[in-house]
C-alpha positions as a printed NumPy array, in Angstrom:
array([[ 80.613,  29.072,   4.731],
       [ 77.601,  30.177,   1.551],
       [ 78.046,  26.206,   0.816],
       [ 77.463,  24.631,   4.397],
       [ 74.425,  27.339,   4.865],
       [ 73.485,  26.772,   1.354],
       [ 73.289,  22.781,   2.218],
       [ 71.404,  23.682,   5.199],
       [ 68.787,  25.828,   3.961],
       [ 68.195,  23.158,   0.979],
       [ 68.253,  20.302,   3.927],
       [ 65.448,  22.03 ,   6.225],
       [ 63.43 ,  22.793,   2.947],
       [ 63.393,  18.878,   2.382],
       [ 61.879,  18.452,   5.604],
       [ 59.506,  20.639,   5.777],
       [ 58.242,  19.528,   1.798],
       [ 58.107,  15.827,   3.8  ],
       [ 56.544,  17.312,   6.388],
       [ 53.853,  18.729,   4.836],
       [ 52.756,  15.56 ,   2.413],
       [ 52.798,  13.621,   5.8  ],
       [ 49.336,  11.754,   6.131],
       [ 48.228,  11.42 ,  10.078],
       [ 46.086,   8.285,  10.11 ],
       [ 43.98 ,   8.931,  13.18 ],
       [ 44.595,   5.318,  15.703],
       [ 41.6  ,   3.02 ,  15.585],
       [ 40.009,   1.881,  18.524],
       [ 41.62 ,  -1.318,  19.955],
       [ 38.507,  -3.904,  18.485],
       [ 39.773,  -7.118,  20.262],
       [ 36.908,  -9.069,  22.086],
       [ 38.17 ,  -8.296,  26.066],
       [ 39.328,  -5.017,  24.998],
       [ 38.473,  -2.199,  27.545],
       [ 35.128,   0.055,  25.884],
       [ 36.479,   3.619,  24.867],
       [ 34.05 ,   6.62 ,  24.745],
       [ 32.668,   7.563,  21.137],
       [ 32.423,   3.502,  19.926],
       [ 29.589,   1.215,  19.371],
       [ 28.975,  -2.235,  20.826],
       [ 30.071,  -5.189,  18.287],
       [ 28.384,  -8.305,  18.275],
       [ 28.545, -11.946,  16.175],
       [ 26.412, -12.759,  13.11 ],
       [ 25.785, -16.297,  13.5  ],
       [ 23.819, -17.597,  10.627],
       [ 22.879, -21.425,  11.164],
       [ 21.78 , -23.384,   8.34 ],
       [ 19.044, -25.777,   9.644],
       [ 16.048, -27.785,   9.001],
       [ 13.482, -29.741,  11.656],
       [ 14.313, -32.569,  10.195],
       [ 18.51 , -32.623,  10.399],
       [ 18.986, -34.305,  13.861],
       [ 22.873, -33.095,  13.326],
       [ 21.503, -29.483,  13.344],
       [ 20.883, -29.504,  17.158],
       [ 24.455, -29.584,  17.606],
       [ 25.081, -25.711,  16.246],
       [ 21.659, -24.612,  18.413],
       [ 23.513, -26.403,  21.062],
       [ 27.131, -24.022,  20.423],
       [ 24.171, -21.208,  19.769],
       [ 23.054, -21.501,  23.311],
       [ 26.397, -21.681,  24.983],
       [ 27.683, -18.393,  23.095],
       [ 24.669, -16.677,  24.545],
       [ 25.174, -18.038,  28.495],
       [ 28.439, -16.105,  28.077],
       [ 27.875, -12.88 ,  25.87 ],
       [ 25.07 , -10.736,  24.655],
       [ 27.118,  -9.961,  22.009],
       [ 25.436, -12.381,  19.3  ],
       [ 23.108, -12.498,  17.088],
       [ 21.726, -15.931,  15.565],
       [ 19.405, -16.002,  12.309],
       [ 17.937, -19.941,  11.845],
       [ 17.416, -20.648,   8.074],
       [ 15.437, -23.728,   7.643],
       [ 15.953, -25.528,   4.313],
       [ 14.616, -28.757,   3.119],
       [ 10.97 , -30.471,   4.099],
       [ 10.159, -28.311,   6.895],
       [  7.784, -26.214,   7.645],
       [  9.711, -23.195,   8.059],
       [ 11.781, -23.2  ,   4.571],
       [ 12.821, -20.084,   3.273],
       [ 12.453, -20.221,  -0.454],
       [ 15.03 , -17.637,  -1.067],
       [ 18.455, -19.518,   0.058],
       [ 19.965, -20.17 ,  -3.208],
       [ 21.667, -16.4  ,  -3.368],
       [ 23.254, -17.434,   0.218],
       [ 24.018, -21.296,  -0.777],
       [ 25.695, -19.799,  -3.515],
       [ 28.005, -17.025,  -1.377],
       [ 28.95 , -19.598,   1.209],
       [ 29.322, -22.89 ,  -0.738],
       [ 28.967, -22.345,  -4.8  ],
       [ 30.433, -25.258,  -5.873],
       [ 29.12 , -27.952,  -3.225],
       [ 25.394, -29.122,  -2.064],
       [ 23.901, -27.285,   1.306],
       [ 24.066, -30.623,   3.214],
       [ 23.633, -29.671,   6.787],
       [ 24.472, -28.589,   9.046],
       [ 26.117, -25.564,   7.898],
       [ 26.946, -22.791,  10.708],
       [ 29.114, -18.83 ,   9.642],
       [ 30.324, -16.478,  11.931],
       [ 29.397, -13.135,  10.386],
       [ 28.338, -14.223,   7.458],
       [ 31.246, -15.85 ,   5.606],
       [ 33.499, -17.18 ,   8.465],
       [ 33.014, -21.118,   9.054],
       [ 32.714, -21.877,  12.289],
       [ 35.074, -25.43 ,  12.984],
       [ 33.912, -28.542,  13.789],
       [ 32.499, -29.369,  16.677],
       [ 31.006, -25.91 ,  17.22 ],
       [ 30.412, -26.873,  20.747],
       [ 33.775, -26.969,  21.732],
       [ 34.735, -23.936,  19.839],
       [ 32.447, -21.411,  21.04 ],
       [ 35.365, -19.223,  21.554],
       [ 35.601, -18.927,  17.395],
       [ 32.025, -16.911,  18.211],
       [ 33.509, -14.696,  21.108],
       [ 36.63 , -13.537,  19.504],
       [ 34.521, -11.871,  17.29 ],
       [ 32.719,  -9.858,  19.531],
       [ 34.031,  -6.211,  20.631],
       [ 33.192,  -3.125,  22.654],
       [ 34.608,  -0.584,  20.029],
       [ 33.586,  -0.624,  16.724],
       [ 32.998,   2.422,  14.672],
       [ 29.778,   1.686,  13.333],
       [ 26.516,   1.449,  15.571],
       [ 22.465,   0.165,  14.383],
       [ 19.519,   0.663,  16.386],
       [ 15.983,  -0.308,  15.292],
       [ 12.481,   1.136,  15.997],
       [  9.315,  -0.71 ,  14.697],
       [  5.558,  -0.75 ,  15.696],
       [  4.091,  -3.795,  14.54 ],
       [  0.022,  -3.683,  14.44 ],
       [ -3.353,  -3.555,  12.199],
       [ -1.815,  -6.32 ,   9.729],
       [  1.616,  -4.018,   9.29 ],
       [  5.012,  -3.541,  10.372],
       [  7.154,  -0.406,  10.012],
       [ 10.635,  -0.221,  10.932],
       [ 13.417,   1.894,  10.87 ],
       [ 16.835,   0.888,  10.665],
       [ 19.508,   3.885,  11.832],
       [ 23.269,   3.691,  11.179],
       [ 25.691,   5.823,  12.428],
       [ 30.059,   6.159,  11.852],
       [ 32.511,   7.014,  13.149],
       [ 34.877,   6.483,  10.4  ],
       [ 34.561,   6.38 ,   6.566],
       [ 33.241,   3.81 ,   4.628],
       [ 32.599,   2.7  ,   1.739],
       [ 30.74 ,  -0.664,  -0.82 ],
       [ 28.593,  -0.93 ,   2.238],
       [ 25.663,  -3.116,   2.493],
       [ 22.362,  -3.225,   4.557],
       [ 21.184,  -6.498,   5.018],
       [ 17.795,  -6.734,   6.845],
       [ 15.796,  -9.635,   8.187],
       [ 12.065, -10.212,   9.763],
       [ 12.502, -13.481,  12.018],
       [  9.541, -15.236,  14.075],
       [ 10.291, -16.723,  17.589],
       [  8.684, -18.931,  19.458],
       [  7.411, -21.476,  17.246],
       [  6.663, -25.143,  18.219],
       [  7.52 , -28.073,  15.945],
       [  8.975, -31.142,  16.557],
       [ 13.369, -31.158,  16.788],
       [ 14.79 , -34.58 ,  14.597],
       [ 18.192, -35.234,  16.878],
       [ 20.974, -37.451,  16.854],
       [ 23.03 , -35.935,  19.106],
       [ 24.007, -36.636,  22.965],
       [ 22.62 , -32.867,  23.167],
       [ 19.35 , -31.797,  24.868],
       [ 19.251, -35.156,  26.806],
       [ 19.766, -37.051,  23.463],
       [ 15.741, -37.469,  23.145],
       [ 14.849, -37.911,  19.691],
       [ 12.523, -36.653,  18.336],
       [ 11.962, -33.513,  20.374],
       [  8.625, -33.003,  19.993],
       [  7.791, -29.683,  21.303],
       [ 11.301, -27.703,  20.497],
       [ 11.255, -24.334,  20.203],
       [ 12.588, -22.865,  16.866],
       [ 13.38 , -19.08 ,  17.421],
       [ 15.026, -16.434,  15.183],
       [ 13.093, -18.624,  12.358],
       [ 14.27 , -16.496,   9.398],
       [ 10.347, -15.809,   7.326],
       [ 11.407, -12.728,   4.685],
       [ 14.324, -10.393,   3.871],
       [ 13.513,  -6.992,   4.083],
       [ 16.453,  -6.243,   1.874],
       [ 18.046,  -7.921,  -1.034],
       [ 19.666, -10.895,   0.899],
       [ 22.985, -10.333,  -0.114],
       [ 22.333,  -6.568,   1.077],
       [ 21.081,  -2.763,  -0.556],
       [ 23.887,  -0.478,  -0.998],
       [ 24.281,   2.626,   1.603],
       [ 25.863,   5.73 ,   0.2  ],
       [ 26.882,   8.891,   2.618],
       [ 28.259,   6.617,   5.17 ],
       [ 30.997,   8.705,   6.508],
       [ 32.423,  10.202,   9.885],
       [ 29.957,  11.549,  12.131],
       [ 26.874,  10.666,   9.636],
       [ 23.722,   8.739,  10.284],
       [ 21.627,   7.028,   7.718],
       [ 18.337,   6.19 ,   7.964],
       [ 16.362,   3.58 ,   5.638],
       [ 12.401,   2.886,   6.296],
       [ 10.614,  -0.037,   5.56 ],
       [  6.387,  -0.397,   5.768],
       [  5.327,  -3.55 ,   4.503],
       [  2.022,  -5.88 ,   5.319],
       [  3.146,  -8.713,   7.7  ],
       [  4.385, -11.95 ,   5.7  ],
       [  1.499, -14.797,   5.352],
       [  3.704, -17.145,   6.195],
       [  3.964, -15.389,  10.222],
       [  2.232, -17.293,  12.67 ],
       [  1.741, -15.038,  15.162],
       [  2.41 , -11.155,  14.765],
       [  3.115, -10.852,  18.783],
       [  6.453, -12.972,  17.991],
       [  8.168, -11.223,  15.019],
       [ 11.622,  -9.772,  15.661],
       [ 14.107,  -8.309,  13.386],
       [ 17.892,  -8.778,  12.556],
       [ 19.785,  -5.578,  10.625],
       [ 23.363,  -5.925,   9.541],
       [ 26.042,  -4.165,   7.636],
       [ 28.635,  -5.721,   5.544],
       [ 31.494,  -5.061,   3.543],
       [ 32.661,  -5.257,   0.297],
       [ 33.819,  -8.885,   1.301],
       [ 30.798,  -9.622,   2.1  ],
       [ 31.805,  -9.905,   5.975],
       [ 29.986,  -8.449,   8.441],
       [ 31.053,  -5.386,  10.515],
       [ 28.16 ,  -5.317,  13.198],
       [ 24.649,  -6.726,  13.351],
       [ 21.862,  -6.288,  16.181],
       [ 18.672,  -7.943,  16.863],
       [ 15.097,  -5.893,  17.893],
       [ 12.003,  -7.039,  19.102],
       [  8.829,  -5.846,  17.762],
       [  7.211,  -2.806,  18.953],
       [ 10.869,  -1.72 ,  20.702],
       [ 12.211,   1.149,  20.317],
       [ 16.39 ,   1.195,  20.628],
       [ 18.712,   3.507,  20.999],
       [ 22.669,   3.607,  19.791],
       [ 24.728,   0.939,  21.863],
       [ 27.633,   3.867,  21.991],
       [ 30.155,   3.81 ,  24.764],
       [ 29.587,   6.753,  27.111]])
């Protein structure tokens, strides 16, 4: 009888010392693209980064897949970074050349889904690729706030968790829309006419706010929100102040990115959070 109520005492011990060094990970939300929003989460959309030049008449086919992703979500953002002999050449590629291709030329067109994900050939038919990678819960939100006037633009970029992270990155663009240059195409796309001579170029990427690759954020944790602040005399190379816009995205350790969101000059957002 002292031996069976010995055994037992030293059996319900056990338990409760596994009890007690039991970790509870709390669920995540369910971060599939036709997932149901849940209360608490932020908005996710698509980085689409398109490699491009006014002079790559295979380039109109990834604006083309561009424009059919946004006729069916507003869940994406789209940076253009012009390369080559074209007006709108951004002299600093060669840190994202070397992230997303360092051991072959940029011969476009090139085309990633938040930032590192290739999006297959023909991106036209695989617009999906784009979508899946949209979400209504993710547990980190952005929202922007700039005033651009006088020859300056302020902006504030906000971040706010839900859940702990960590090796984050802020990556921060200034864009122009709007601009009017002719389109080199040899596709069947936009009625096959080539050249297009008055194509509009929009989300032109002119200067990185950031490093390119992304400045590190500390303090992101559960319930926090981070701030960063950025006053700077508009870029030379801006043709027109009225059209600036701005792209802000976080990304991980691998580089990926987690969410990104686009802002107009002079707007003033708030949180995308599920109510």
């Amino acid at each position: 009888m002292n031996k069976v109520y010995f055994l037992s005492i030293l059996l319900m011990t056990l338990i409760l010392s596994s009890c007690s060094d039991t970790v509870v990970v709390e669920n995540k939300p369910d971060g599939s693209a036709n997932a149901p929003a849940i209360s608490g989460y932020f908005k996710k959309r698509v980085l689409i980064e398109d490699y491009t030049g006014t002079w790559c008449g295979n380039c109109t086919r990834v604006a083309y897949a561009i424009d059919q992703v946004n006729e069916q979500t507003d869940k994406a953002v789209s940076v253009a970074i012009h390369n080559g002999n074209d007006p709108y050449d951004f002299a600093g590629i060669a840190p994202l050349k070397n992230l997303i291709l360092p051991n072959s030329p940029l011969a476009l067109p090139v085309s990633r889904l938040n930032r590192t994900l290739v999006w297959t050939f023909p991106e036209p038919t695989n617009i999906q690729e784009a979508l899946d990678l949209t979400s209504n819960n993710s547990t980190l939100g952005l929202a922007m706030s700039s005033t651009v006037s006088n020859g300056t633009l302020n902006l504030d970029v906000k971040m706010k968790f839900v859940e702990d992270y960590s090796n984050l990155k802020l990556v921060v663009y200034l864009l122009e829309d709007h601009l009017i240059y002719y389109q080199r195409n040899y596709t069947n796309y936009y009625n096959a006419v080539n050249p297009i001579l008055d194509y509009e170029h929009n989300h032109v990427l002119r200067s990185s706010l950031t490093n390119i690759l992304g400045d590190e954020i500390n303090g992101a944790i559960n319930g926090s929100t981070i701030t960063k602040n950025f006053s700077i005399p508009i870029p030379s190379n801006i043709a027109n102040p009225t059209n600036i816009s701005f792209v802000a995205f976080l990304v991980g350790s691998d580089n990926k990115a987690l969410n990104a969101r686009a802002s107009k000059a002079n707007e003033n957002q708030t949180f995308e959070i599920n109510p």
